[in-house]
N, C-alpha and C positions, 0 to 999 in steps of 0.2 A: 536311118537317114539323119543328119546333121541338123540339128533346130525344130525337129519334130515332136519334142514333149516343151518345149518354149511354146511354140505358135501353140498347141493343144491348150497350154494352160492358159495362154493370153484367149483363146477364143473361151473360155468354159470363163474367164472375167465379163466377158461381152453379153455374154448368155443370161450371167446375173445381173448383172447393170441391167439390161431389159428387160428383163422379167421383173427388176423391180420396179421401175420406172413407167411402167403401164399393169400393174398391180390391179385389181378388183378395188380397193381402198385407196390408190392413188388417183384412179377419177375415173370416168367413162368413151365408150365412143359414141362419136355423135356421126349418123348418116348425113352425107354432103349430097351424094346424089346415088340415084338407081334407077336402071333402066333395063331393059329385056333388048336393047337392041344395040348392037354391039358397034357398029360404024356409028351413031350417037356418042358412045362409052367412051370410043378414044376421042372423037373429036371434043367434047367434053375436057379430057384427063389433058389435052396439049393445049387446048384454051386456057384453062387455068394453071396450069406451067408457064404461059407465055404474061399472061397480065395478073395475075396475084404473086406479089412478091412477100408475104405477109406466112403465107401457110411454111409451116417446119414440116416438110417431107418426109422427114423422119418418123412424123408422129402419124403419116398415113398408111392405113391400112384397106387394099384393095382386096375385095372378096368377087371370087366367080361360085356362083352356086349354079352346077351342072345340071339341067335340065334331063326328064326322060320324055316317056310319050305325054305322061300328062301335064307336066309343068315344065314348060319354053326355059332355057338358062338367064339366069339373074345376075346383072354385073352390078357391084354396089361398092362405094366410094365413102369411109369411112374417116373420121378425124378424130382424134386423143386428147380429151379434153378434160385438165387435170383439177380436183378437189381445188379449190381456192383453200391456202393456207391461213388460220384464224388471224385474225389483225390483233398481239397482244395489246395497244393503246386501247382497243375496242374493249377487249375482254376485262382489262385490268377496272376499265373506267364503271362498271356494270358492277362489281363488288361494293 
């Protein structure tokens, strides 16, 4: 098929750009909200769509952890919150 190892290689760039970009040493996630109750969950997730215009989307990550008999399912709303990079004026001046 025509453009099939193009789009391959542009996705397997995207893959790494991400992977780097929310790295273990590039910063952490921070829980925004969680709850067990799923009509809460969205209303939640489209209230905050509608009036924070501040959060980068991109950097949210939504987890469902599936419940069985004993533990009810967990909806939790994650944020990527990256290392603050050193301030060299800071560091130079401490020398």
């Amino acid at each position: 098929m025509p453009g099939q190892r193009k789009r391959k290689r542009q996705r397997r760039g995207e893959v790494q750009r991400t992977t780097a970009r929310f790295a273990p040493d590039a910063g952490h996630w921070e829980v925004l909200f969680e709850t067990q109750d799923e009509s809460e969950w969205r209303d939640h997730i489209h209230r905050l769509r509608a009036t924070d215009t501040q959060i980068d989307w991109t950097a949210i990550r939504i987890d469902t952890f599936c419940g069985r008999l004993v533990q009810p399912t967990t909806y939790r709303l994650s944020l990527f919150v990256p290392t603050p990079e050193p301030d060299p004026v800071r560091d130079s001046s401490t020398n």
